[in-house]
DSSP file (Angstrom, degrees, kcal/mol; ACC not computed):
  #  RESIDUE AA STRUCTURE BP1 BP2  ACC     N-H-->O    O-->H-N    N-H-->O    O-->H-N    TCO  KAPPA ALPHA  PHI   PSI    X-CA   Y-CA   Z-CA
    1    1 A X              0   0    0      0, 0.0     2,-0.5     0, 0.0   111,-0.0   0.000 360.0 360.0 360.0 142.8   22.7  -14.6  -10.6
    2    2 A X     >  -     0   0    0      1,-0.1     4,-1.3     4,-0.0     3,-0.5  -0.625 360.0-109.5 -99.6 147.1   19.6  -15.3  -10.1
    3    3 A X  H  > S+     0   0    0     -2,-0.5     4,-1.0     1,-0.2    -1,-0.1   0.593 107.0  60.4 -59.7   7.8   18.9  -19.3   -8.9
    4    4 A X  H  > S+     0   0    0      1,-0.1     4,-2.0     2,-0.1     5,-0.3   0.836 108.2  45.6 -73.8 -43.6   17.1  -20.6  -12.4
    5    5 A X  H >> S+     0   0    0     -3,-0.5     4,-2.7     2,-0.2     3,-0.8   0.881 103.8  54.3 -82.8 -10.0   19.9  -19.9  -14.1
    6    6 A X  H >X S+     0   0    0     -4,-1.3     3,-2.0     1,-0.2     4,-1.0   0.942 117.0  52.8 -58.5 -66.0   22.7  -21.4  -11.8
    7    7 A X  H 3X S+     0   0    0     -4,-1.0     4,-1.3     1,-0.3    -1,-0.2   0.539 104.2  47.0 -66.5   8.8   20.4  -24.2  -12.4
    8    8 A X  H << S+     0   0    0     -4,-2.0    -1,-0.3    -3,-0.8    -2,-0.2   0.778 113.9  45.0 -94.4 -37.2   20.3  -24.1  -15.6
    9    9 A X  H << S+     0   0    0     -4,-2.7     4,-0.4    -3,-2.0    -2,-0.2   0.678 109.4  65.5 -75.2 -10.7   24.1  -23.9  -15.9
   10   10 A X  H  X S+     0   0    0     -4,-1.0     4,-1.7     2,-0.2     3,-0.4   0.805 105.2  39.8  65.3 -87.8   23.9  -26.6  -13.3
   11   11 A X  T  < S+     0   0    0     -4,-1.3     4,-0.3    -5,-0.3    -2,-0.2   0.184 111.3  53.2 -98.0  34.1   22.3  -29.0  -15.6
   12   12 A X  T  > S+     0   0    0     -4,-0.2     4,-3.6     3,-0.1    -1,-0.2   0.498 103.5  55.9 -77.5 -28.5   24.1  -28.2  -18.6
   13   13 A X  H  > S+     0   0    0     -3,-0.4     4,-2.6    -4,-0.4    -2,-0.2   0.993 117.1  40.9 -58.8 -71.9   27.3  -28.8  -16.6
   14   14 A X  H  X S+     0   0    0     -4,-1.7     4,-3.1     1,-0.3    -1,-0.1   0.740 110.9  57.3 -28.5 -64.4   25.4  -32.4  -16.0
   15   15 A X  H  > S+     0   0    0     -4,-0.3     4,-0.9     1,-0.2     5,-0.4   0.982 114.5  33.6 -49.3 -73.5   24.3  -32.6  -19.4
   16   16 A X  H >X S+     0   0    0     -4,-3.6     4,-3.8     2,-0.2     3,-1.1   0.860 106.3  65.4 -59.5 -35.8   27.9  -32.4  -21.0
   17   17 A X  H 3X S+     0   0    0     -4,-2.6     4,-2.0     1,-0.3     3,-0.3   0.972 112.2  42.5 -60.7 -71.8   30.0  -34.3  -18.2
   18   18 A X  H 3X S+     0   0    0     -4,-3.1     4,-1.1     1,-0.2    -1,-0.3   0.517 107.6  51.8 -64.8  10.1   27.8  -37.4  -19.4
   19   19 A X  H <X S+     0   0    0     -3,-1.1     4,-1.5    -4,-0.9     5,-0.3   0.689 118.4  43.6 -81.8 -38.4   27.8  -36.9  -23.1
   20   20 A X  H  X S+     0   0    0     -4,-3.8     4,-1.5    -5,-0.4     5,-0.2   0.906 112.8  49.2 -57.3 -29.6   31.7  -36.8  -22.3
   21   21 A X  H >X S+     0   0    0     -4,-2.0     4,-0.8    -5,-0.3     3,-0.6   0.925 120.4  36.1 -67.9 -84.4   31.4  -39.7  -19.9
   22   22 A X  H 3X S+     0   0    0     -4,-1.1     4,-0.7     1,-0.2    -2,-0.2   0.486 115.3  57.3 -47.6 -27.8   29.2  -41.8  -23.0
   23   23 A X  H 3< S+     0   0    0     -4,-1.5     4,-0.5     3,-0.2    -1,-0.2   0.941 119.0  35.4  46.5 -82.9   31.8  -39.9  -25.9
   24   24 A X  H X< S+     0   0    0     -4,-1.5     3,-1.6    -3,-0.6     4,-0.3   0.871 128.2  28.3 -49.2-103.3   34.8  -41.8  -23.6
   25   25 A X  H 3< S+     0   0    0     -4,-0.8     3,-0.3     1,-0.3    -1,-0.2   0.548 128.9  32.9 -39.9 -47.6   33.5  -44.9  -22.5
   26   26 A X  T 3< S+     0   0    0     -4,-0.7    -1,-0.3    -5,-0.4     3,-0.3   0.332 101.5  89.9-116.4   1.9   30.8  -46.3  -25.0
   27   27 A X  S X  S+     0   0    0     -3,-1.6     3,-1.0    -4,-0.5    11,-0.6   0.837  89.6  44.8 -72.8 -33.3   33.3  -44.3  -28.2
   28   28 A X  T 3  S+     0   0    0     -3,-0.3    -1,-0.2     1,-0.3    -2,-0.1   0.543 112.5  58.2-106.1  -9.1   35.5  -47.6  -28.8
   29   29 A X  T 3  S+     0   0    0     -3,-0.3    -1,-0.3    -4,-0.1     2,-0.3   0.281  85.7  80.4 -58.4 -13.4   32.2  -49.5  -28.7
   30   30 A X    <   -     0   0    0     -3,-1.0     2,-0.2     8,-0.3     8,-0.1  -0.835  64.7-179.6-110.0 162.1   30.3  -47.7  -31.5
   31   31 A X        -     0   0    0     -2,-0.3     5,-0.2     5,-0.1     2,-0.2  -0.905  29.5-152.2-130.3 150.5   31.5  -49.2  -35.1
   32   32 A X  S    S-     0   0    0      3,-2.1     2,-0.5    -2,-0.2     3,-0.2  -0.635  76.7 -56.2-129.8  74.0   30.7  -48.5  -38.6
   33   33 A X  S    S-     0   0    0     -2,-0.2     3,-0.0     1,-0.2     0, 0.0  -0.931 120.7 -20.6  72.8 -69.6   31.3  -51.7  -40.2
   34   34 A X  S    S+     0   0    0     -2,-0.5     2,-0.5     1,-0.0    -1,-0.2   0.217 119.3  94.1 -97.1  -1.6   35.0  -52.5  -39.3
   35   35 A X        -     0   0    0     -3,-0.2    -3,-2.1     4,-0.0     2,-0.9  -0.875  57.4-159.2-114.5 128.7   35.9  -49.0  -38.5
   36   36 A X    >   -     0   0    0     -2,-0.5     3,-0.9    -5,-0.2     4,-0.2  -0.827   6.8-176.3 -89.6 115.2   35.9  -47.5  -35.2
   37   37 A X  T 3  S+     0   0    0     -2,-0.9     3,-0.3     1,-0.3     2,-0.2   0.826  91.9  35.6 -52.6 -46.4   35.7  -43.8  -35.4
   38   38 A X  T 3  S+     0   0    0    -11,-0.6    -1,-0.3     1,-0.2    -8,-0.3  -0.447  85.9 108.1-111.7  44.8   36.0  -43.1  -31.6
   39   39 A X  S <  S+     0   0    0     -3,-0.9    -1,-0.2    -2,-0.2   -11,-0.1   0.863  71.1  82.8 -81.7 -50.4   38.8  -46.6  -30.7
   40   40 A X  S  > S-     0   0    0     -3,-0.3     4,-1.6    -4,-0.2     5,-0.2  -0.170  77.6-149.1 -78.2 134.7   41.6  -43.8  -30.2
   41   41 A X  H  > S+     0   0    0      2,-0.2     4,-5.0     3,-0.2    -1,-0.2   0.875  94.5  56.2 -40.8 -46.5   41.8  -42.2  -27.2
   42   42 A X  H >> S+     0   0    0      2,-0.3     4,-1.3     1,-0.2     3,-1.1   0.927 109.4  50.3 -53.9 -82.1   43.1  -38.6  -28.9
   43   43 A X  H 3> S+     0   0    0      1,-0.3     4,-2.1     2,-0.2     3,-0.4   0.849 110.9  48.5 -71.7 -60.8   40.0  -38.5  -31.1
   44   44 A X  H 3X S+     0   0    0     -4,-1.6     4,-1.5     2,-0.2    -1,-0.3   0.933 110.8  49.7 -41.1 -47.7   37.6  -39.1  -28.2
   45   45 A X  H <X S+     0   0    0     -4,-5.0     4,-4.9    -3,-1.1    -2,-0.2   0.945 114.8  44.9 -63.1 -35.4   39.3  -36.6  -26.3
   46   46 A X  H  X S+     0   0    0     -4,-1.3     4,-2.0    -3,-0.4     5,-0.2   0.843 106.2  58.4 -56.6 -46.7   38.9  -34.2  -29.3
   47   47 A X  H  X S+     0   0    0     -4,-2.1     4,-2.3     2,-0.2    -1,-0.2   0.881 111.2  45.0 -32.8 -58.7   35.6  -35.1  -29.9
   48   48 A X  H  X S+     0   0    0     -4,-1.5     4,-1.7    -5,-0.2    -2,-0.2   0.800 106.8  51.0   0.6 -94.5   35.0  -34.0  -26.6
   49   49 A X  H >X S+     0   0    0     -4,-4.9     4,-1.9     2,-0.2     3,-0.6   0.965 109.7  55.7 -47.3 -65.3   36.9  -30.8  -26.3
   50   50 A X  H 3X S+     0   0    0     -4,-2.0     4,-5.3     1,-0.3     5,-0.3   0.928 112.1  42.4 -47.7 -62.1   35.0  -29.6  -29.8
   51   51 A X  H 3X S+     0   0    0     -4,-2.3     4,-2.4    -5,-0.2    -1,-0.3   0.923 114.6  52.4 -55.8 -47.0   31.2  -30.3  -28.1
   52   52 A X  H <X S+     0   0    0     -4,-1.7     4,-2.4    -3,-0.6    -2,-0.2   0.953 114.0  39.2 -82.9 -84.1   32.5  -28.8  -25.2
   53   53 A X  H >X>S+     0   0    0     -4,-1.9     4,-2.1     2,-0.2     5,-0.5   0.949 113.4  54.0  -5.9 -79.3   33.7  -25.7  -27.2
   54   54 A X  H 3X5S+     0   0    0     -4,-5.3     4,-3.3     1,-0.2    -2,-0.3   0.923 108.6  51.2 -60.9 -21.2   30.6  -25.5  -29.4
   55   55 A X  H 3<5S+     0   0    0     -4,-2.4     4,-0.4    -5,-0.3    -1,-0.2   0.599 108.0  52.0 -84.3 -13.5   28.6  -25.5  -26.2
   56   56 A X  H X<5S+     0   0    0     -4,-2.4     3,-2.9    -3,-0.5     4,-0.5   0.987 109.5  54.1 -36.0 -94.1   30.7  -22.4  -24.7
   57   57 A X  H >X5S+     0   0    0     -4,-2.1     4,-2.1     1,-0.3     3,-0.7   0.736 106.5  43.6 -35.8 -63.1   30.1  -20.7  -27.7
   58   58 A X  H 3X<S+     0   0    0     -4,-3.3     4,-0.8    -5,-0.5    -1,-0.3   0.769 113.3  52.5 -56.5 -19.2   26.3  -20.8  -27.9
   59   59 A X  H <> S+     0   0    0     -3,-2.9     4,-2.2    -4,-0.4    -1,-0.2   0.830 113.6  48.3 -97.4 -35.3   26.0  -20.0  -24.2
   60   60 A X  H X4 S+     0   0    0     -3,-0.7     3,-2.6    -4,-0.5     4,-0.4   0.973 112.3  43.6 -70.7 -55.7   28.3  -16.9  -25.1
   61   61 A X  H 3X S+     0   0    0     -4,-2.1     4,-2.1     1,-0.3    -1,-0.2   0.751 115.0  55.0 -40.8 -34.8   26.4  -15.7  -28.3
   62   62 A X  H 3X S+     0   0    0     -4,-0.8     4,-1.5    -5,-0.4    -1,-0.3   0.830 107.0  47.3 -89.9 -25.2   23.1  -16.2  -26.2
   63   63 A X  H X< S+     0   0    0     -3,-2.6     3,-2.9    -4,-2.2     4,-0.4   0.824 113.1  49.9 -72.8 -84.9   24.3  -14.0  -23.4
   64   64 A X  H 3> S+     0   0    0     -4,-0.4     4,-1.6     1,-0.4    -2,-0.2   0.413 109.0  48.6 -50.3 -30.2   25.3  -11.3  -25.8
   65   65 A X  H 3< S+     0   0    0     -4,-2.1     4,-0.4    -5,-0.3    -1,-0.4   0.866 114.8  52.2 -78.6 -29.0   22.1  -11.2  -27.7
   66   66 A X  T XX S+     0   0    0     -3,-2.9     4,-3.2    -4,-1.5     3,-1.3   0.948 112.0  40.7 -39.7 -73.8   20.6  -11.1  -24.2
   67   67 A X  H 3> S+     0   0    0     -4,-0.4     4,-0.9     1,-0.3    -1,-0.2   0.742 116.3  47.1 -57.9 -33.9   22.5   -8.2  -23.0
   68   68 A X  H 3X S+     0   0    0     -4,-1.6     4,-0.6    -5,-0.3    -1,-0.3   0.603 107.1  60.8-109.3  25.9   22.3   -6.2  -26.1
   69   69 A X  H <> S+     0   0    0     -3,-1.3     4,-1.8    -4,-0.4     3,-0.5   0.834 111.8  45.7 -71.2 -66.7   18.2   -7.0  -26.2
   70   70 A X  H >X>S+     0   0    0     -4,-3.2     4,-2.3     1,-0.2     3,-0.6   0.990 109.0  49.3 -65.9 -59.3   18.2   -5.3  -23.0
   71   71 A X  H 3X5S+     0   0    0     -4,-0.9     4,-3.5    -5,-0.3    -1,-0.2   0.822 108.2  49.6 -25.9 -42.2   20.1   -2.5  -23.6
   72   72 A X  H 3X5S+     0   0    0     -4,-0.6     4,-1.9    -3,-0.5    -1,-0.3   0.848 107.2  55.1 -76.6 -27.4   18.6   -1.4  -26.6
   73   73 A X  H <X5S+     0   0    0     -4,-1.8     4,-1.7    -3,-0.6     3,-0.4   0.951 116.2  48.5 -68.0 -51.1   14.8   -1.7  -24.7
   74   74 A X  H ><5S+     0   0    0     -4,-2.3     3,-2.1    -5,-0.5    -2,-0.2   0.973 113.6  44.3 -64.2 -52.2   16.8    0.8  -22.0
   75   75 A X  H 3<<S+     0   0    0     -4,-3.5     4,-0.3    -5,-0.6    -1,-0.2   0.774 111.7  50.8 -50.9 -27.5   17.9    2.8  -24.6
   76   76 A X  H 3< S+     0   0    0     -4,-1.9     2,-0.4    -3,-0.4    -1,-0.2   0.635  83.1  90.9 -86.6  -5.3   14.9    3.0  -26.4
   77   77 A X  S << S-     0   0    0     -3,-2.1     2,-0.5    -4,-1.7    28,-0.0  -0.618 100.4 -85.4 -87.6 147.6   12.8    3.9  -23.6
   78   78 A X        -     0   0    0     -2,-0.4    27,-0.9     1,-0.1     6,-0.1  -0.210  45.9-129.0 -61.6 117.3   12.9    8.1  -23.7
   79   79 A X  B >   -a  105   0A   0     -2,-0.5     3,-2.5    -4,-0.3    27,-0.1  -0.205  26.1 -97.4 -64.8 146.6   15.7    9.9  -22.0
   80   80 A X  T 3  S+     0   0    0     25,-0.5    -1,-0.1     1,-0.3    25,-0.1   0.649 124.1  42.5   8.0 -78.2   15.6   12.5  -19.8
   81   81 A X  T 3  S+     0   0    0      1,-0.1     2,-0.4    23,-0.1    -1,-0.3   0.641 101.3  80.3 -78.9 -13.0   16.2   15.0  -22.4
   82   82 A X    <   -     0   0    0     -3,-2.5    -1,-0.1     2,-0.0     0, 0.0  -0.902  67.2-148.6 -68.1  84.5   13.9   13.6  -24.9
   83   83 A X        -     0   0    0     -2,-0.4     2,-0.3    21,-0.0    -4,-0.1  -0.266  14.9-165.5-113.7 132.5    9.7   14.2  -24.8
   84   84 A X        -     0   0    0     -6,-0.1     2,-0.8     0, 0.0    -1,-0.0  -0.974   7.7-151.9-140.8 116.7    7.9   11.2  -26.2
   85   85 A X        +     0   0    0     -2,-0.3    -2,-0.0     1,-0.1     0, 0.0  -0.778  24.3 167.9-100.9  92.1    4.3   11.9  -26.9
   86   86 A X    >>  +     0   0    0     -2,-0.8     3,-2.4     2,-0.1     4,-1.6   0.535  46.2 100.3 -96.0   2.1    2.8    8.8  -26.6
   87   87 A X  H 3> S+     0   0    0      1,-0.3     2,-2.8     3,-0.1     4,-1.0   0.814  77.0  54.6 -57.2 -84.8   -0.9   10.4  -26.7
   88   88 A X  H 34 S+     0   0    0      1,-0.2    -1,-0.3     2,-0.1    -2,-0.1   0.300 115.7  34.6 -79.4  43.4   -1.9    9.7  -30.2
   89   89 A X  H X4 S+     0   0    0     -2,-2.8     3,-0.7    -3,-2.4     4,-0.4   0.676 126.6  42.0 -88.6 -70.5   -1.1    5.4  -30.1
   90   90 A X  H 3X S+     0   0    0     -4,-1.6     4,-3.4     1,-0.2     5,-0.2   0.397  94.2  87.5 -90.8 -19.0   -2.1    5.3  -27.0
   91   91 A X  T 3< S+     0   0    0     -4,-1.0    -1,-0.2    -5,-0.4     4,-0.2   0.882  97.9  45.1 -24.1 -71.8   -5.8    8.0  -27.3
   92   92 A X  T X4 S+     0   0    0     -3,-0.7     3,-1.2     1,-0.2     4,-0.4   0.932 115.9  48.8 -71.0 -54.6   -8.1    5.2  -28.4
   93   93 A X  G >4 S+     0   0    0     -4,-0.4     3,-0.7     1,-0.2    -2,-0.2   0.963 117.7  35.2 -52.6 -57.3   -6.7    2.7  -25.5
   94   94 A X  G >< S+     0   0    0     -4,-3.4     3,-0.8     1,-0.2    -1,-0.2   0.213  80.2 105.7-119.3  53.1   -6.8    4.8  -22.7
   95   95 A X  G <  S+     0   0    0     -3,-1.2    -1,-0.2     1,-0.3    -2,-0.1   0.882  91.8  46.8 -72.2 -16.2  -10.0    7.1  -23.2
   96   96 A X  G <  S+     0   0    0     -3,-0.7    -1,-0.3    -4,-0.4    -2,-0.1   0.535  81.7 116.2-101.1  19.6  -11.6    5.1  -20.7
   97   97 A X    <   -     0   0    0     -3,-0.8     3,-0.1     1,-0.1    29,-0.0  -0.472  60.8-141.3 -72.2 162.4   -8.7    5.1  -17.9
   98   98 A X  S    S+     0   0    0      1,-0.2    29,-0.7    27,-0.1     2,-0.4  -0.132  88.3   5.4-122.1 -14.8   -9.9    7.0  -14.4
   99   99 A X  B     -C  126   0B   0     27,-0.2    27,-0.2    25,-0.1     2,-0.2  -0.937  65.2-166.5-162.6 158.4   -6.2    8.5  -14.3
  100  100 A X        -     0   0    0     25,-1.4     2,-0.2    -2,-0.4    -6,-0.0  -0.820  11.8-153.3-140.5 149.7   -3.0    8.4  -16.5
  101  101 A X        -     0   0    0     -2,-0.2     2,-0.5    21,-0.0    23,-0.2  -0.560   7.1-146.9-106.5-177.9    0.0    9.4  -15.3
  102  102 A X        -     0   0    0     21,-0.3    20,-2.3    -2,-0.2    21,-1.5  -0.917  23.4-165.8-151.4 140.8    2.8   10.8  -17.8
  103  103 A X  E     - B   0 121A   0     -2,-0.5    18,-0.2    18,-0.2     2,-0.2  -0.819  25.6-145.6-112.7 129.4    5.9   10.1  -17.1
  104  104 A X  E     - B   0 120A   0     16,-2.8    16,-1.1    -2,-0.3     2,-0.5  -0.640  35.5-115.4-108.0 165.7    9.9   11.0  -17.7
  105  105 A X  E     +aB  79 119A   0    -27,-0.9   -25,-0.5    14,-0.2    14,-0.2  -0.749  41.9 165.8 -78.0 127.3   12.8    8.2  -17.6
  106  106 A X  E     -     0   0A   0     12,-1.8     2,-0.3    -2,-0.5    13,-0.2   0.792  61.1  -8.3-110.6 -24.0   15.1    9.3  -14.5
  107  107 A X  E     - B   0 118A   0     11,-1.1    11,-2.7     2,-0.1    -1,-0.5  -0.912  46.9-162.6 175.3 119.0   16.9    6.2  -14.2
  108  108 A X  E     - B   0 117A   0     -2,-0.3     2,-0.3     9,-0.2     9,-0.2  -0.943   7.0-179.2-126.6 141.9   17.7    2.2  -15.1
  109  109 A X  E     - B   0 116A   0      7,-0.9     7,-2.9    -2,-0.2     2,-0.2  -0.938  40.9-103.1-150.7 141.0   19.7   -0.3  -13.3
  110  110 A X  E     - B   0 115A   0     -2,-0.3     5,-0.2     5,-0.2     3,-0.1  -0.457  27.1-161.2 -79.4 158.7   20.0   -3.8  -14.9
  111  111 A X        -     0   0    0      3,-2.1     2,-0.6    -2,-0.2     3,-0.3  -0.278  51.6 -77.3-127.7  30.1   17.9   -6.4  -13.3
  112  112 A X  S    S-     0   0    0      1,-0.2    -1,-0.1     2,-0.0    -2,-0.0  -0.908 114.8 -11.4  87.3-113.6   19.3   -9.9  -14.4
  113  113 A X  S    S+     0   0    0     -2,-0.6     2,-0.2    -3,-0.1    -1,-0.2  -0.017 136.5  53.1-118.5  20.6   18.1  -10.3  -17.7
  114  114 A X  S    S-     0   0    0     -3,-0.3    -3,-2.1   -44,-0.0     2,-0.4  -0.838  83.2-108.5-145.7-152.5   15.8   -7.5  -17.7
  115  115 A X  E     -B  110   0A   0     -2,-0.2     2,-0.5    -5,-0.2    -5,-0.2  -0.976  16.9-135.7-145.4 133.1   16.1   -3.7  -16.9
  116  116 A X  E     -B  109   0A   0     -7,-2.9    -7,-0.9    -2,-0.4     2,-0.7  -0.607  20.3-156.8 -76.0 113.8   14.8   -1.9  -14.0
  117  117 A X  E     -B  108   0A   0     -2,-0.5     2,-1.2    -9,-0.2    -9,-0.2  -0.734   9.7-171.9-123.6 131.1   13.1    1.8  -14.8
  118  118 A X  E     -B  107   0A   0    -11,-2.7   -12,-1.8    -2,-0.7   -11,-1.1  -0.768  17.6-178.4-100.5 106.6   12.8    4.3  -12.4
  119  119 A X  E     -B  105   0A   0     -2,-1.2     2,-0.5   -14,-0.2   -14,-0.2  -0.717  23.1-133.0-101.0 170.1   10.7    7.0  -13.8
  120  120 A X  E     -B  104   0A   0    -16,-1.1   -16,-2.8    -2,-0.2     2,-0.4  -0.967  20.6-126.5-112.2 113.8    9.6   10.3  -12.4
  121  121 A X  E     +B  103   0A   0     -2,-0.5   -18,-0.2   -18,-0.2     3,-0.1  -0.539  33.8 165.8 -71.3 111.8    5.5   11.6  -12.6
  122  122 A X        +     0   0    0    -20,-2.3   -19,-0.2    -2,-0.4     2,-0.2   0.527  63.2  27.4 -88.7 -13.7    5.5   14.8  -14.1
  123  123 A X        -     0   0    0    -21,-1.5   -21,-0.3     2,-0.0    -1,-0.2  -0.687  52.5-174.6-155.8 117.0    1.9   14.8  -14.8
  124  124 A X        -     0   0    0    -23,-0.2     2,-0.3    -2,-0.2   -25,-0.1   0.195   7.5-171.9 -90.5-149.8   -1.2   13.4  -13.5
  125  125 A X        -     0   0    0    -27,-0.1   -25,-1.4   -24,-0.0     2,-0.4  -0.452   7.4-177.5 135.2 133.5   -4.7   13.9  -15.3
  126  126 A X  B     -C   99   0B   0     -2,-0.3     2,-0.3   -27,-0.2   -27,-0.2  -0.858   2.6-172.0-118.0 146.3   -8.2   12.6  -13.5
  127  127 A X        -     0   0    0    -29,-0.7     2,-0.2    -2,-0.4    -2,-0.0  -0.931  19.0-115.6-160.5 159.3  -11.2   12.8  -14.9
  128  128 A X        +     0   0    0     -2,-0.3     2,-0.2     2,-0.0    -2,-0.0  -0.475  27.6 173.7 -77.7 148.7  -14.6   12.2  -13.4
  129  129 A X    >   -     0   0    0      3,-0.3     3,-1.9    -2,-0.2    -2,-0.1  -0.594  24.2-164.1-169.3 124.0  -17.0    9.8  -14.2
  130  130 A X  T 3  S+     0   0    0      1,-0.4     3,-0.1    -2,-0.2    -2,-0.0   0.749  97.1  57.3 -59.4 -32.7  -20.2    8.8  -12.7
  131  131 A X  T 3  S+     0   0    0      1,-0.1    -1,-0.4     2,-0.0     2,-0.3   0.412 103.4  85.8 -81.0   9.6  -20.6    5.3  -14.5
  132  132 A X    <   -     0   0    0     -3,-1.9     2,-0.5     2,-0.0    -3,-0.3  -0.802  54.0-167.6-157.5 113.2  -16.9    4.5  -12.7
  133  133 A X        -     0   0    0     -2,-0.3     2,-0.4    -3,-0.1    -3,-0.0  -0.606  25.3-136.1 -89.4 114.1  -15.8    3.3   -9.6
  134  134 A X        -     0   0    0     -2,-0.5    11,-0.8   -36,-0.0     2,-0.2  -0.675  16.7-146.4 -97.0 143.2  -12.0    3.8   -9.1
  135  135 A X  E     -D  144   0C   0     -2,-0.4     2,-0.3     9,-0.1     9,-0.2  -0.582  10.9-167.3 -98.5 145.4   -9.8    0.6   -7.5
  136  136 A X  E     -D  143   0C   0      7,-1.7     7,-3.5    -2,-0.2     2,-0.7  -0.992  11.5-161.1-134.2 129.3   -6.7    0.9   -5.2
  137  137 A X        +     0   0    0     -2,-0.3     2,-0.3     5,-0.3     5,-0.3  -0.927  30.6 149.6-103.7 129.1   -4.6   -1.7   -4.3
  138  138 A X        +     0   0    0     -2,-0.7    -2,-0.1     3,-0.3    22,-0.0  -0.794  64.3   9.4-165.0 122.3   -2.8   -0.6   -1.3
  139  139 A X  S    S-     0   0    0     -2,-0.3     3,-0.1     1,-0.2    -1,-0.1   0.816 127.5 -57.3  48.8  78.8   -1.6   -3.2    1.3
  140  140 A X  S    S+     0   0    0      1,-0.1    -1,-0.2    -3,-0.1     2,-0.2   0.763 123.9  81.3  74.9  18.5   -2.1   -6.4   -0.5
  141  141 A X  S    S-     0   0    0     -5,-0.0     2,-0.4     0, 0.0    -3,-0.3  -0.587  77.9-120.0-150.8-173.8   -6.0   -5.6   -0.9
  142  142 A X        -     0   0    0     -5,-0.3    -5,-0.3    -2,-0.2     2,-0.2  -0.887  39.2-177.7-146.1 119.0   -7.9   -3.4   -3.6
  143  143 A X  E     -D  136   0C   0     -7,-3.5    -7,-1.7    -2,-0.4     2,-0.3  -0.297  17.4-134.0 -99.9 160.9   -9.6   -0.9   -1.9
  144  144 A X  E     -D  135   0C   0     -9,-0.2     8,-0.5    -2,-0.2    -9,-0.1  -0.959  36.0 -81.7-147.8 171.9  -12.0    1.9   -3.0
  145  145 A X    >   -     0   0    0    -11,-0.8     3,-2.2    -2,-0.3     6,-0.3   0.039  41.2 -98.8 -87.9 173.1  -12.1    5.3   -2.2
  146  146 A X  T 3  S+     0   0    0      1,-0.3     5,-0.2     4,-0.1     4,-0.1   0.804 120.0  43.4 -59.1 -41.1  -13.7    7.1    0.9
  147  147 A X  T 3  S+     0   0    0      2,-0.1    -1,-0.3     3,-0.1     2,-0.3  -0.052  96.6  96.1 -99.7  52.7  -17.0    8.2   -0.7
  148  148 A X  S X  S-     0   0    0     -3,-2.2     3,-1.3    -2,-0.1     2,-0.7  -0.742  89.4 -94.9-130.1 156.8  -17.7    4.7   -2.6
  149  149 A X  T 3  S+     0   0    0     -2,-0.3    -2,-0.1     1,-0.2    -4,-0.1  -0.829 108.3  23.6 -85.9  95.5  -19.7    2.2   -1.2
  150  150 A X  T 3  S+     0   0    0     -2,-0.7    -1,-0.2     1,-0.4    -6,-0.1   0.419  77.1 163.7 108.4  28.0  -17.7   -0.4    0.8
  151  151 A X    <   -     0   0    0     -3,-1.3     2,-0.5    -6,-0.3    -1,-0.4  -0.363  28.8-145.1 -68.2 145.8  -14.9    1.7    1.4
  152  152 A X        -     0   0    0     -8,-0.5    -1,-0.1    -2,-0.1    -6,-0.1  -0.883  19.3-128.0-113.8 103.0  -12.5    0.3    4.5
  153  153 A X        -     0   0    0     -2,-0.5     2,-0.5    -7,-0.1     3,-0.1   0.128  25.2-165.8 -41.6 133.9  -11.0    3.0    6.6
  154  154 A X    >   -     0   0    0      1,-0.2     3,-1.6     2,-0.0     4,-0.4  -0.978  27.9-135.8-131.8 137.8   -7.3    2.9    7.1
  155  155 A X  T 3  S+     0   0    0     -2,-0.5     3,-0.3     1,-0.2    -1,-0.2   0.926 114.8  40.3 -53.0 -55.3   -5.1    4.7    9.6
  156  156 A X  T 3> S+     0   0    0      1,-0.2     4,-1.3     2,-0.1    -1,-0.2   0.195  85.0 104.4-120.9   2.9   -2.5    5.5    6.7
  157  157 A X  H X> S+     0   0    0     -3,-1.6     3,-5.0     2,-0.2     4,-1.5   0.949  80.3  53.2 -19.0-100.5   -5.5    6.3    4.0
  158  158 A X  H 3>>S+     0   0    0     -4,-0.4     4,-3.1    -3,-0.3     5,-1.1   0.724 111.3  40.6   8.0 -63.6   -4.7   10.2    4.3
  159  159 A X  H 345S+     0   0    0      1,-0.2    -1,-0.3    -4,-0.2    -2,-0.2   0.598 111.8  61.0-109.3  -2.6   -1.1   10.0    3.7
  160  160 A X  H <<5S+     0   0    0     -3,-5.0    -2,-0.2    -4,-1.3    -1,-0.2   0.867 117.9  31.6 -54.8 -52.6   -2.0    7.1    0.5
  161  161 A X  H  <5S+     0   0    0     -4,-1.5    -2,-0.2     1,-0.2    -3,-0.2   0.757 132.5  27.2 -98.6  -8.2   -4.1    9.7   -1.3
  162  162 A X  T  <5S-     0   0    0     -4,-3.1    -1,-0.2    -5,-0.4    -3,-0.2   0.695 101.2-119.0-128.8  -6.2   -2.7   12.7   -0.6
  163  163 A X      <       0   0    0     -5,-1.1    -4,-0.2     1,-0.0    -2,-0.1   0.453 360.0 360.0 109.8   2.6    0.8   11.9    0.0
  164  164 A X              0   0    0     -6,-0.6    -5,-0.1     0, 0.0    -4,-0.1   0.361 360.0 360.0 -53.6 360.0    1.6   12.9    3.2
């Protein structure tokens, strides 16, 4: 689990042990002209139990819509055996990209509450252009490439660009 949400179940915990504390305590206190709803113990404790309940409930319903929100995003992303031709949405967006890679799904492992995807490059495409200086981020920094103008040599350059 990751630490927001213990703290968020954390102070919910908080949250409900006082509205049970004020429920109990301040219940034989509240009246509505001569009747008190909350004098008996039993119906305070019931009272209780019920918020207690409905607040269970919502926390399950809200994991489950969680869980099957991711699932379906993993499922929807293309499997293996499945070729998803994403060129014409995507044509107009990325006519000015310096690279695009295209890519298959190999693999997903859930991630808390979102889902991790390991894909595999099956195809790269470059294209040249004189009007465009391409950026690398490679150890914390953004870099440019060896015949660009302010390039900064790195032992481990070499085996960045060509994969060694």
């Amino acid at each position: 689990m990751l630490p927001k949400q213990i703290i968020r179940i954390v102070l919910y915990g908080i949250g409900l042990t006082s509205l049970a504390a004020v429920i109990y305590m301040a219940g034989p206190l509240i009246a509505i002209g001569n009747w008190h709803p909350l004098e008996n113990q039993m119906v305070r404790s019931i009272a209780i139990l019920l918020i207690g309940a409905l607040a269970a409930g919502m926390a399950g319903v809200s994991f489950f819509h969680r869980r099957k929100a991711a699932k379906q995003i993993a499922d929807g992303i293309s499997s293996p055996e499945q070729t998803v031709n994403d060129e014409p949405v995507l044509k107009d967006r990325m006519k000015d990209a310096l690279a695009t890679l295209i890519c298959k799904k190999q693999d997903h492992f859930p991630g808390g509450d979102h889902v991790i995807i390991v894909g595999r490059v099956c195809h790269v495409r470059m294209r040249k252009r004189t009007d465009a200086v391409p950026l690398i981020f490679f150890r914390s920094k953004y870099r440019r490439l060896a015949n660009e103008a302010g390039f900064e040599v790195l032992p481990d350059t070499e085996r960045l660009l060509h994969g060694w």
